[in-house]
N, CA and C atoms as an extended XYZ file, in Angstrom:
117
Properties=species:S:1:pos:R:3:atomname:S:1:resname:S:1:resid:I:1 pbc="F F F"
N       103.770      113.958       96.308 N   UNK     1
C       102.903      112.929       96.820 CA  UNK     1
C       101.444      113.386       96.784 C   UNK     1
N       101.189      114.638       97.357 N   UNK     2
C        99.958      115.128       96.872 CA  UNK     2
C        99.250      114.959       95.882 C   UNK     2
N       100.391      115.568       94.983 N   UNK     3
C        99.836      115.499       93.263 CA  UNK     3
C        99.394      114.422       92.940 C   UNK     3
N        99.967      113.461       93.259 N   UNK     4
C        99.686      111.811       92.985 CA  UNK     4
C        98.183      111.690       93.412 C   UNK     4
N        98.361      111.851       94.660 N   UNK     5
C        96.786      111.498       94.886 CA  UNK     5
C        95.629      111.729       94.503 C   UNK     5
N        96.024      113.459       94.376 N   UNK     6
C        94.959      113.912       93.903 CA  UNK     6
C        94.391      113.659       92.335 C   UNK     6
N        95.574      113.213       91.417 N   UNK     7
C        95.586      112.828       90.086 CA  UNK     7
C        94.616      111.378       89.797 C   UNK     7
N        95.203      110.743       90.987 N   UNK     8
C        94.374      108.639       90.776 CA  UNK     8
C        93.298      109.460       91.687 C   UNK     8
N        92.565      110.242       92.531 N   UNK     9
C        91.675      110.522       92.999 CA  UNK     9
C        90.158      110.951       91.650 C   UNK     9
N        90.993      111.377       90.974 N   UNK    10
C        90.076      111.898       89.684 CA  UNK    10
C        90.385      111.274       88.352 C   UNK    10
N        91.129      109.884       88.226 N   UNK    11
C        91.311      109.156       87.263 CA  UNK    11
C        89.910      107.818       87.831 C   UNK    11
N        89.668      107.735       85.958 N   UNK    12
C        88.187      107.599       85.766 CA  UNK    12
C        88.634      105.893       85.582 C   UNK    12
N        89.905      105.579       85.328 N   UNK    13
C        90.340      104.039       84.983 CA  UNK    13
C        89.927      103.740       86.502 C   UNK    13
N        89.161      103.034       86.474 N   UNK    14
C        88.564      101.349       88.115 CA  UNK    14
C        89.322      100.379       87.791 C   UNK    14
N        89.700      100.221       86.901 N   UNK    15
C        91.106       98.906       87.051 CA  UNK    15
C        89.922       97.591       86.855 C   UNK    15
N        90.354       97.013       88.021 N   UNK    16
C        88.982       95.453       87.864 CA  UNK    16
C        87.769       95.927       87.864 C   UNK    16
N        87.114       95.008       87.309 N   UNK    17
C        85.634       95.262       87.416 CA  UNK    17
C        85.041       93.709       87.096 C   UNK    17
N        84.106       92.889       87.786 N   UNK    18
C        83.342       91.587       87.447 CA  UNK    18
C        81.969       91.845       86.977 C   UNK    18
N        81.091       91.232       86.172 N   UNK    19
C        80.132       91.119       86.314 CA  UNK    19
C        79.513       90.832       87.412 C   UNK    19
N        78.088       90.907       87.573 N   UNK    20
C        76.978       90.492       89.024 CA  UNK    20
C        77.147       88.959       88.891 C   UNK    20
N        77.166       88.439       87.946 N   UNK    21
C        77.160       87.204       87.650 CA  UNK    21
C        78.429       86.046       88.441 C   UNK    21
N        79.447       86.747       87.908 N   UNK    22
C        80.546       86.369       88.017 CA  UNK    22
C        81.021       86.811       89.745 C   UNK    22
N        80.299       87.647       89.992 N   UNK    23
C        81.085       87.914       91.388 CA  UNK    23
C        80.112       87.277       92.642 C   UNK    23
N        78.561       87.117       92.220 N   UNK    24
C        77.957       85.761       92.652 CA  UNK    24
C        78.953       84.378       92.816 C   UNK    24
N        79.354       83.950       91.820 N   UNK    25
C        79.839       82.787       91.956 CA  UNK    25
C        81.113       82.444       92.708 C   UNK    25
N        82.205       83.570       92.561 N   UNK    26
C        83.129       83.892       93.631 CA  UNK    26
C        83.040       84.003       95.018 C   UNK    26
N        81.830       84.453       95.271 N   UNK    27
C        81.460       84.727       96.739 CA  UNK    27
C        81.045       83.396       97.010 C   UNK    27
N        79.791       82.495       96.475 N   UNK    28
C        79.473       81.608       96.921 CA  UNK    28
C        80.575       80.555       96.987 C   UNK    28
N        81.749       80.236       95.876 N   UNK    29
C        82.873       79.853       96.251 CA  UNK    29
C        83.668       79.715       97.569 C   UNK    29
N        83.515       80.964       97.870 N   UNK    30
C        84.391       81.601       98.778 CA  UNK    30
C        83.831       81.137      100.309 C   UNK    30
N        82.686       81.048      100.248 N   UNK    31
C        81.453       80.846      101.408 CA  UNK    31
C        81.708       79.168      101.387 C   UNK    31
N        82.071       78.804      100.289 N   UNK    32
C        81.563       76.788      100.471 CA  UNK    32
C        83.153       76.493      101.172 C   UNK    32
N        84.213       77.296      100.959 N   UNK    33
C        85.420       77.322      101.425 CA  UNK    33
C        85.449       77.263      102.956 C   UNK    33
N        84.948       78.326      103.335 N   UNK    34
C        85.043       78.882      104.229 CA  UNK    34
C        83.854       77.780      105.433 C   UNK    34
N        82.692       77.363      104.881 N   UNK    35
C        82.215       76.214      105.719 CA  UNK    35
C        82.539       75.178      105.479 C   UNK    35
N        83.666       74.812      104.186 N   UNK    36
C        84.574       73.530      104.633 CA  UNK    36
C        85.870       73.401      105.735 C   UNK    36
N        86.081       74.818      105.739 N   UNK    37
C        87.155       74.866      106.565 CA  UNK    37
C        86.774       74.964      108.204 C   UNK    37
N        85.772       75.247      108.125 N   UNK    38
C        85.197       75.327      109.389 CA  UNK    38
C        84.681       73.571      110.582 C   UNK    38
N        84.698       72.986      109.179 N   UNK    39
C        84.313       71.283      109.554 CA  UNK    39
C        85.154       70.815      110.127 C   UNK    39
């Protein structure tokens, strides 16, 4: 179990990654959600 960790601790793969662009628009999404649900 150690080994494991310490192995994905120093593996250079980040898996997801968005653009600034793209993760703008998700958030503000996420925000128009979140003050519709609030109505």
């Amino acid at each position: 179990m150690i080994r494991t960790f310490i192995a994905r601790s120093c593996d250079r793969d980040t898996g997801y990654w968005a653009p600034a662009a793209e993760a703008e628009r998700i958030e503000k999404a996420r925000y128009a959600l979140l003050q519709e649900a609030r109505r």
